[in-house]
Backbone as CSV, one residue per row, in Angstrom:
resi,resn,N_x,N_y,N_z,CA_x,CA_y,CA_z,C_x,C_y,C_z
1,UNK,3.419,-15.100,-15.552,3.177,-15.050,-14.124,2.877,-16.450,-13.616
2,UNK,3.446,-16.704,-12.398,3.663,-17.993,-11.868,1.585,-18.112,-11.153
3,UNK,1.247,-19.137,-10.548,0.326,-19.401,-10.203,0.692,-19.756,-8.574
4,UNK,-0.540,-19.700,-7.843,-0.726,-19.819,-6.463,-1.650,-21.077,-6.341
5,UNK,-1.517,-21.973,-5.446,-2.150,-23.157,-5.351,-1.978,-23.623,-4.042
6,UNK,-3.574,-23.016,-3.245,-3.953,-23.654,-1.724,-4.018,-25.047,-1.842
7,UNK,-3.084,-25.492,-1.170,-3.403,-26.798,-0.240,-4.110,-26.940,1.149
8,UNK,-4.983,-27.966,1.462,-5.197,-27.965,3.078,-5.566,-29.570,3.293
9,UNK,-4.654,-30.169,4.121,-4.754,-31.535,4.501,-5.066,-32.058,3.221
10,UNK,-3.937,-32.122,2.552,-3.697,-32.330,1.407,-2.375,-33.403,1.542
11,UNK,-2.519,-35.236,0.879,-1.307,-35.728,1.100,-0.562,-35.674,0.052
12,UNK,-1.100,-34.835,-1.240,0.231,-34.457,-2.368,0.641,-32.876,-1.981
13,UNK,0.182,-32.503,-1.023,0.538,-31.019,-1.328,2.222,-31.246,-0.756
14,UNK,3.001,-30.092,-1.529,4.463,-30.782,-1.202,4.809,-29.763,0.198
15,UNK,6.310,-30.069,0.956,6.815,-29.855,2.193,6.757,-28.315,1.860
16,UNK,6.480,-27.706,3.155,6.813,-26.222,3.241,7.977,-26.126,3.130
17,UNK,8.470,-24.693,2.958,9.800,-24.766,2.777,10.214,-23.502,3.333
18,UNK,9.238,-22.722,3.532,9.137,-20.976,4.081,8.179,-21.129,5.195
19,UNK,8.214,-20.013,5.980,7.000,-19.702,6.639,7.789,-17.660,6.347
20,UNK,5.865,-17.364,5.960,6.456,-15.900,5.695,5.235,-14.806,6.273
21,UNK,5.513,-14.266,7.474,4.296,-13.370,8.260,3.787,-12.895,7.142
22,UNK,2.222,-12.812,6.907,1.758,-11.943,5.818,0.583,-11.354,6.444
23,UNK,-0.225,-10.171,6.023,-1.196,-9.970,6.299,-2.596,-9.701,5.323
24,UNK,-3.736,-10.264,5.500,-5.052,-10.051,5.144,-5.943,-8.643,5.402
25,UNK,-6.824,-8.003,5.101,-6.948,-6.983,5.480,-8.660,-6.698,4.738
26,UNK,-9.740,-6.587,5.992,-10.948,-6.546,5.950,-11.413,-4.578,5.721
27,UNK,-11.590,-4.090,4.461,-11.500,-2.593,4.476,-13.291,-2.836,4.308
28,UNK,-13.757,-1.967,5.939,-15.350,-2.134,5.560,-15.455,-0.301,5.363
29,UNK,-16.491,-0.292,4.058,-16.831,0.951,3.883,-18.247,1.636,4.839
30,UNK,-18.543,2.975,4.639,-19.953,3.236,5.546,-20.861,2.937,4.886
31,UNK,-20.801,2.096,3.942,-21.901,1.285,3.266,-22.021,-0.050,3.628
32,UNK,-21.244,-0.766,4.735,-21.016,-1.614,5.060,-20.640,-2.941,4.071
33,UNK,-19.859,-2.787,3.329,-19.091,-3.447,2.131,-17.892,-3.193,2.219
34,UNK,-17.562,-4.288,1.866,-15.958,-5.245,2.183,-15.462,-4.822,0.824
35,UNK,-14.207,-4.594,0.680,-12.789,-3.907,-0.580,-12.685,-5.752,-0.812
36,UNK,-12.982,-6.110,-2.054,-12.446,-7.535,-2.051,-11.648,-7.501,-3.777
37,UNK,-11.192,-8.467,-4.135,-10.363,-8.314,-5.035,-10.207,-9.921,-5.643
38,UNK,-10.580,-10.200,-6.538,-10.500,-11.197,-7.299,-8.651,-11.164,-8.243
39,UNK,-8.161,-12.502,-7.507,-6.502,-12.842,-7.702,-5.962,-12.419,-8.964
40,UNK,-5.361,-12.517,-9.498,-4.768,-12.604,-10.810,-3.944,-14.000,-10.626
41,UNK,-3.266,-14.861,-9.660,-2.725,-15.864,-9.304,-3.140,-17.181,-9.675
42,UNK,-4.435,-16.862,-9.081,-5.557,-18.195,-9.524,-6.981,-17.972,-9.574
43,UNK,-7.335,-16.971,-9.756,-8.960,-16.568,-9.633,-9.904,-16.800,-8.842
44,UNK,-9.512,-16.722,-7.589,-9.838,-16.380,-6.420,-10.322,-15.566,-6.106
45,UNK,-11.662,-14.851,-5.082,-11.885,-13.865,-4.900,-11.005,-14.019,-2.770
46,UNK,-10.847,-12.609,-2.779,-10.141,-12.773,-1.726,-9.899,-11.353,-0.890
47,UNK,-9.489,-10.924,0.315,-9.567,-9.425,0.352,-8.215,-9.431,0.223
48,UNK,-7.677,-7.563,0.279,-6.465,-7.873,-0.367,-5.333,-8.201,0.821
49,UNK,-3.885,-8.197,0.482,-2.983,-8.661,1.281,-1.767,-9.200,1.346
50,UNK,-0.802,-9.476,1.598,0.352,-9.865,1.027,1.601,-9.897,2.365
51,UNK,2.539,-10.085,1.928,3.757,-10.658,2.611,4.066,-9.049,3.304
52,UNK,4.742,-9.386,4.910,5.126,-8.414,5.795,6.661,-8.007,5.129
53,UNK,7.120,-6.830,4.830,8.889,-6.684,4.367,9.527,-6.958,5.072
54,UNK,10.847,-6.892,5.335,11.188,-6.507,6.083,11.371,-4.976,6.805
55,UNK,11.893,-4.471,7.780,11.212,-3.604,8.168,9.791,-2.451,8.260
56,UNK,9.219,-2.902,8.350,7.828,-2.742,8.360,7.100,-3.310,9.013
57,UNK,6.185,-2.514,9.736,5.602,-2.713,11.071,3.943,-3.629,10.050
58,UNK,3.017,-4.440,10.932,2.158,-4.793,10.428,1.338,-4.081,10.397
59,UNK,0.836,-2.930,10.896,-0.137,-1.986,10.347,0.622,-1.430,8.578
60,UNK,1.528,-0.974,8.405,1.804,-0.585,7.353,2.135,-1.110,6.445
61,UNK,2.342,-2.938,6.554,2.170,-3.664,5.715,0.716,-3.678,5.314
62,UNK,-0.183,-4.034,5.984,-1.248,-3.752,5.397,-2.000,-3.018,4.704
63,UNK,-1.861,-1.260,4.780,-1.668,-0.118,4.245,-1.320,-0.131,2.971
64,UNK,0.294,-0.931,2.903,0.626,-0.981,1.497,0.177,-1.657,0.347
65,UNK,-0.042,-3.259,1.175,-0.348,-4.147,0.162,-1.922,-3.663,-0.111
66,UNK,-2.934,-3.041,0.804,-3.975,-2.480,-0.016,-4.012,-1.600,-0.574
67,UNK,-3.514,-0.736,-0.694,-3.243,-0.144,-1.822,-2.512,-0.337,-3.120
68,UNK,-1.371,-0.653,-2.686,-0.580,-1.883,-4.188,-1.407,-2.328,-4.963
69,UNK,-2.702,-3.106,-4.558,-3.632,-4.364,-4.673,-4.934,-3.530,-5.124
70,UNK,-5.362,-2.551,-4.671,-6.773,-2.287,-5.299,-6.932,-0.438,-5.293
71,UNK,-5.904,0.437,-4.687,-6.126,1.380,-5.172,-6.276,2.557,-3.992
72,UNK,-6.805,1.810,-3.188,-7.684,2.379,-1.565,-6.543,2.500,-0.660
73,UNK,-6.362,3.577,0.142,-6.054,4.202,1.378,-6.199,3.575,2.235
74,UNK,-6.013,2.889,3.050,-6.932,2.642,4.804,-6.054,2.897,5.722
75,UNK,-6.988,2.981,6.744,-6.538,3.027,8.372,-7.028,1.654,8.970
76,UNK,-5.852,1.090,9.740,-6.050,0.215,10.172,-6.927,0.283,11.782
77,UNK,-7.918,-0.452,11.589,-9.142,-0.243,13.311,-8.721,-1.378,14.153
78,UNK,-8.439,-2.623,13.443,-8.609,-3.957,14.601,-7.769,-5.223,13.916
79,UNK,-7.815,-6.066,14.596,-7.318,-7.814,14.301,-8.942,-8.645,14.309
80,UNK,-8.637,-9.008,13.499,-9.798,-10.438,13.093,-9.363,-11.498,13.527
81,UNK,-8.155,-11.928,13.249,-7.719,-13.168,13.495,-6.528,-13.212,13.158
82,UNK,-5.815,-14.535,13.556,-4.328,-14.903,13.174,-4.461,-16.415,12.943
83,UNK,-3.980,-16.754,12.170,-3.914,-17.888,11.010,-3.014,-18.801,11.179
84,UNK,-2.594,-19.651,11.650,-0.929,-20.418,11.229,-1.158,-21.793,11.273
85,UNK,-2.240,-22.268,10.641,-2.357,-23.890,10.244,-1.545,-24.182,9.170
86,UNK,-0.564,-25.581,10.288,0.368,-26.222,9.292,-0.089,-26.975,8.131
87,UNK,-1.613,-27.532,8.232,-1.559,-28.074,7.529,-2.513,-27.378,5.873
88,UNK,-2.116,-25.884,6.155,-2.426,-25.322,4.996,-0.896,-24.590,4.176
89,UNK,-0.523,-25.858,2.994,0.337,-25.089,2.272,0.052,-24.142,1.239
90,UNK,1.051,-23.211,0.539,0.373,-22.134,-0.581,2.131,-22.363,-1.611
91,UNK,1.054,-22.949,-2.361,2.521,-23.428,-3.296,2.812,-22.409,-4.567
92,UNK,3.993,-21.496,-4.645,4.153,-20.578,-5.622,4.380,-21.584,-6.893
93,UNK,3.641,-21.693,-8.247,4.612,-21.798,-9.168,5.844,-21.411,-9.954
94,UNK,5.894,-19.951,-9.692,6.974,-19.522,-10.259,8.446,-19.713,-9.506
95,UNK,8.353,-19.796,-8.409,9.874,-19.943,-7.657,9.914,-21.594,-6.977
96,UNK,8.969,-22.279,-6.818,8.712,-23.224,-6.376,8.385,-22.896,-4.633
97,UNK,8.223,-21.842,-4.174,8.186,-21.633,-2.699,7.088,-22.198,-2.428
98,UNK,7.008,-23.610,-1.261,6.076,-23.633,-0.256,5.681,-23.441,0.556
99,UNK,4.479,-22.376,0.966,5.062,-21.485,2.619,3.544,-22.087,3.140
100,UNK,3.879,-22.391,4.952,3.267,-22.341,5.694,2.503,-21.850,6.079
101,UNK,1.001,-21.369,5.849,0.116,-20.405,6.387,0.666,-19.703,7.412
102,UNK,1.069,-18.312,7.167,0.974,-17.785,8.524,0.171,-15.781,8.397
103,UNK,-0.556,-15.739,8.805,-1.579,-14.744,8.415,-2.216,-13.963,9.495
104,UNK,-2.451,-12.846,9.600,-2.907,-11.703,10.366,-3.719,-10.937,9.933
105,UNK,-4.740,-10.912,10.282,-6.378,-10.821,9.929,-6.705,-9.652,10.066
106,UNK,-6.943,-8.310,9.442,-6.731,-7.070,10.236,-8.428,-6.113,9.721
107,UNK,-8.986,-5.556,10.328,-10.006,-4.786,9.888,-9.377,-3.513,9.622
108,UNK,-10.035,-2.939,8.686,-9.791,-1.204,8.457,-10.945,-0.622,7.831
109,UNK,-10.485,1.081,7.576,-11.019,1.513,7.058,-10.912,2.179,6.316
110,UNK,-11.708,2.815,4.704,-11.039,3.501,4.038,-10.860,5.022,4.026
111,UNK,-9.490,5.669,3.766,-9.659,6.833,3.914,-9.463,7.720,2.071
112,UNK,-8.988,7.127,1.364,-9.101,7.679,0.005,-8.753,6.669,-0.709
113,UNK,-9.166,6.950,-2.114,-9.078,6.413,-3.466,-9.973,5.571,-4.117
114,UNK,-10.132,5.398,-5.162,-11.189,4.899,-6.148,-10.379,3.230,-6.488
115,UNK,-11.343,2.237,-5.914,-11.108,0.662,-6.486,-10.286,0.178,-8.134
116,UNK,-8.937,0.188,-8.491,-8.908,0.101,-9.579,-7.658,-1.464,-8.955
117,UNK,-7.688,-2.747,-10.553,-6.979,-3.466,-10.488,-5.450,-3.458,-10.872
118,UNK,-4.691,-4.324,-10.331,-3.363,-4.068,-10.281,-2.703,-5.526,-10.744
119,UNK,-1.757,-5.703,-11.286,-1.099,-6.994,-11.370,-1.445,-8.224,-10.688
120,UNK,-2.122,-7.848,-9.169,-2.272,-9.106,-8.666,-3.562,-9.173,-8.403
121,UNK,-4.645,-8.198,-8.772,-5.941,-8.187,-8.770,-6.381,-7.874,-10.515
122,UNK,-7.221,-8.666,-10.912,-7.801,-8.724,-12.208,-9.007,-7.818,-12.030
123,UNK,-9.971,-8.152,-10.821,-10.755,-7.165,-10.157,-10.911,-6.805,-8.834
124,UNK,-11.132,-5.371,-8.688,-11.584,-4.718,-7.412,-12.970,-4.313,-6.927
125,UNK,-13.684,-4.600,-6.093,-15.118,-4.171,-5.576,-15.377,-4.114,-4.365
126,UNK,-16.412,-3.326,-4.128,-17.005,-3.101,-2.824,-18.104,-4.008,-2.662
127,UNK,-18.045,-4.733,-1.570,-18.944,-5.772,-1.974,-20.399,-6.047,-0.631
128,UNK,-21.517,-5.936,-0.851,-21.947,-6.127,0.717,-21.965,-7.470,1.214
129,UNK,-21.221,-7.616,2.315,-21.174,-8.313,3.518,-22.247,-9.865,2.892
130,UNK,-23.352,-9.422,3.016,-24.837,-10.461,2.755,-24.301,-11.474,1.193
131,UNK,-23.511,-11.056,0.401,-23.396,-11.558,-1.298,-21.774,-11.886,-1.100
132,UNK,-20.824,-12.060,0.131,-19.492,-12.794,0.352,-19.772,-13.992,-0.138
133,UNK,-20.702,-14.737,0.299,-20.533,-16.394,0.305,-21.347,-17.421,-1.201
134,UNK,-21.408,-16.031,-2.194,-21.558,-16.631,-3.376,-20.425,-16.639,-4.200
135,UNK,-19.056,-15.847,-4.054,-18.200,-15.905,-4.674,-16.854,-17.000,-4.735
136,UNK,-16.718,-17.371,-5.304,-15.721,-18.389,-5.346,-14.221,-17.924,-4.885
137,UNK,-13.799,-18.481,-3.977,-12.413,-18.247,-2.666,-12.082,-19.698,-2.491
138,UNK,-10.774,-19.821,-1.932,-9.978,-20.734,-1.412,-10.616,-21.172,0.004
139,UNK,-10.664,-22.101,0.716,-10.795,-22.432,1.770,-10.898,-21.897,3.245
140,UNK,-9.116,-21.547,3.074,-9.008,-20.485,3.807,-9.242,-19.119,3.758
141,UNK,-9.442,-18.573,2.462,-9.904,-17.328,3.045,-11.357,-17.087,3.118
142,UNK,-12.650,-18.360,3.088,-13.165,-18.532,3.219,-13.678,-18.544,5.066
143,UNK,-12.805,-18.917,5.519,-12.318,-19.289,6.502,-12.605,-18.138,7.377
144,UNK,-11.608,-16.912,7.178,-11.261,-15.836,7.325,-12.326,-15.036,7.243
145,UNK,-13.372,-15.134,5.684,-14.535,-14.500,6.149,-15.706,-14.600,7.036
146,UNK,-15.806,-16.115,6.913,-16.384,-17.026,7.917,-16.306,-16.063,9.318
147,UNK,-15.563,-15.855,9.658,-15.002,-15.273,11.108,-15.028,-14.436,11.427
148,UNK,-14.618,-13.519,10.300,-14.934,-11.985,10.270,-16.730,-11.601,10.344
149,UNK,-17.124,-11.993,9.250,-18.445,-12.110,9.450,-19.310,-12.450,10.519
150,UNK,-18.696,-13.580,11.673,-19.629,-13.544,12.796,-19.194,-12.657,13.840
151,UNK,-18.051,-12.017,13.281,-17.762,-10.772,14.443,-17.603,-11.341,15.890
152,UNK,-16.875,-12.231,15.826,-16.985,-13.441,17.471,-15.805,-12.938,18.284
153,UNK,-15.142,-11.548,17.661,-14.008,-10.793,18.169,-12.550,-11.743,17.548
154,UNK,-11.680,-11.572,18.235,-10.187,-12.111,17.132,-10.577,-13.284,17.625
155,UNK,-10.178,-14.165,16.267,-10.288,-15.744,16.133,-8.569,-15.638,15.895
156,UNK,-8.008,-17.160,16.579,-7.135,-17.705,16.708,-6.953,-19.314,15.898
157,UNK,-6.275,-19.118,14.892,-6.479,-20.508,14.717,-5.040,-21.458,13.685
């Protein structure tokens, strides 16, 4: 398996070469704990999320890739934010793709299934809100929680 490697204002990170809509996806439980998922890519903790298909609307991209990713059901409630800083690249190792941040921030909620890991999650947890900012994440999705967390309504950035 190829590796994932955030760049941000980075002068070796190399030229984009893609830009590919993807979406992020905040699943808060009534325990008030976040579905988060530590990468298999690069060991990242991160919530889950992934590339829009084609045909497929962005609520049901999100739907899928959380479940693909950790196991859980959701319904999608809201937008957090939307993402598209150029100067954050995400460099695939395995194909050489460099894609352009471009990201859609989405809250939900869960409606069935038990947290288990998948190819692109090593681990799955419910995590409370207060113990996010001890885990080790990328920048940006640091970023992302950053934002979510102050609940400042959709961030644009």
């Amino acid at each position: 398996m190829g590796k994932r490697i955030d760049y941000y204002n980075d002068p070796d990170a190399p030229a984009a070469n893609s830009l590919v809509p993807s979406v992020n996806v905040f699943v808060v439980n009534d325990r008030d704990e976040v579905l988060m998922i530590r990468r298999s890519d690069n060991d990242n903790w991160a919530v889950p999320g992934g590339a829009i298909d084609l045909g497929e609307s962005i609520p049901q991209a999100a739907i899928r890739e959380t479940l693909e990713e950790t196991g859980i059901t959701c319904e999608i409630t809201g937008v957090s934010g939307l993402y598209s800083d150029p100067k954050h690249v995400i460099l695939y190792t395995s194909d050489g793709e460099a894609r352009q941040e471009f990201s859609i921030a989405l809250i939900a909620r869960p409606l069935s299934g038990e947290p288990r890991p998948s190819d692109e999650s090593k681990e799955v947890h419910w995590l409370p809100k207060a113990d996010l900012g001890s885990y080790k994440m990328d920048r940006s999705m640091r970023l992302r929680i950053d934002n979510f967390l102050r609940d400042e309504g959709t961030h644009i950035g």
